[in-house]
C-alpha positions, 0 to 999 in steps of 0.5 A: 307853887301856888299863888292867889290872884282876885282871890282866886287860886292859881294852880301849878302843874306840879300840884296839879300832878300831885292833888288828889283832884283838878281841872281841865279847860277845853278851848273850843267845843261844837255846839252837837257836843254835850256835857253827856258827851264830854263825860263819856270821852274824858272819864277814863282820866278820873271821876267828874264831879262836873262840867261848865259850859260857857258860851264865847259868844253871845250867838252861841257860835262857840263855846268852852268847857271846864271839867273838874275832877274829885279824884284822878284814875292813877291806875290807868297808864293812859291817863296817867300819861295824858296828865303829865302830857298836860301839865309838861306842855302847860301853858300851851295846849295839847290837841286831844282826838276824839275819833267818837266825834271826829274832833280835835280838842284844844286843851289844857290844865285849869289853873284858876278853876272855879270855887264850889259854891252853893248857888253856882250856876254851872253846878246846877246846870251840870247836876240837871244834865246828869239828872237828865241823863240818869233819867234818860238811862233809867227810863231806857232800862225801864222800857227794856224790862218792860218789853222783856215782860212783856215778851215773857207774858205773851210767851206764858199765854202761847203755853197757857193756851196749848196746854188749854188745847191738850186739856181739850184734846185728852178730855175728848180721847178719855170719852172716845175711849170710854164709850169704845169699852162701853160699846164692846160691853153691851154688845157682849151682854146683849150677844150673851143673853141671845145665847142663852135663850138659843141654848136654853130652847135648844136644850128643851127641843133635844128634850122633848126629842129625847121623849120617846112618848110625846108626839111632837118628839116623834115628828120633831126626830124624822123632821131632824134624825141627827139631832135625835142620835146626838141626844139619844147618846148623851 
């Protein structure tokens, strides 16, 4: 059963088990303690639409915490069993340990959350902080990809530069090799050509021997008689 008291709604445990959304109100927090923080512990009980924070002193020497829900987890057994354990000890409050932080919550149910409203102080604080932190997580992944790239790019020069050296290295094996079959080549020409004036002169000295009438071929075949039998027989 609900009642309004100064225009402010106070909730029941029972409805507070069966709407759709909620309040939490945490007694006391420490200060090294953020919204951020408070998020990551409680979001597996449902979806945070957001967190006030308020001061209980001045000096800032405590503070308190209401979390408000848009919608309840009711498919996780741990939160569902954390939700009845809240509203069955309503009003007392239940400790919650955070072994993340080792710290003991103190809290309860919120039966008089307060009202959305446009210009609410806490909603703009709590929408600043998660903007904040999208924007911490955004330029975390930003810097990551960054690095990530630039890792690919030191790795595309490295390959870059090797296939630059093995460019390099066939170029100069290509010329070594042409100038191997090139060498081979004009020696071949040079040897064939030397041959053939041995053999041309040759042919015209067993000529001249094979000339029973000229008188060189008669000195040329007592200076070389083998010459002259060989030629004598063809």
């Amino acid at each position: 059963m609900s009642r309004t008291i100064r225009n402010q709604t106070v909730v029941s445990p029972e409805n507070w088990m069966k709407d759709k959304n909620g309040s939490i109100f945490i007694k006391y927090i420490p200060n090294n303690i953020t919204k951020t923080d408070l998020r990551a512990i409680f979001s597996y009980v449902g979806n945070i639409s957001r967190i006030d924070i308020v001061n209980i002193a001045e000096n800032g020497s405590g503070r308190r915490a209401f979390l408000h829900f848009t919608s309840w987890n009711d498919e996780n057994p741990t939160s569902v069993e954390f939700r009845s354990t809240v509203a069955n000890m309503y009003p007392t409050h239940i400790d919650f340990w955070s072994p993340e932080y080792n710290f003991m919550f103190s809290l309860t149910l919120n039966s008089r959350p307060i009202p959305t409203a446009e210009l609410n102080v806490f909603q703009m604080q709590d929408w600043m902080q998660r903007l904040n932190d999208e924007f911490v997580d955004y330029k975390t992944n930003a810097e990551c990809q960054i690095t990530h790239l630039m890792n690919e790019n030191s790795e595309l020069r490295n390959v870059i530069n090797e296939m630059r050296n093995d460019m390099a290295n066939m170029r100069y094996a290509f010329h070594f090799m042409m100038q191997q079959q090139e060498q081979p080549t004009i020696d071949v020409k040079k040897t064939e050509c030397v041959l053939d004036i041995l053999h041309n002169k040759e042919k015209e000295e067993e000529m001249e021997m094979f000339d029973l009438d000229s008188v060189e071929a008669g000195v040329k075949r007592e200076r070389d008689p083998l010459i002259y039998q060989r030629v004598a027989s063809v």
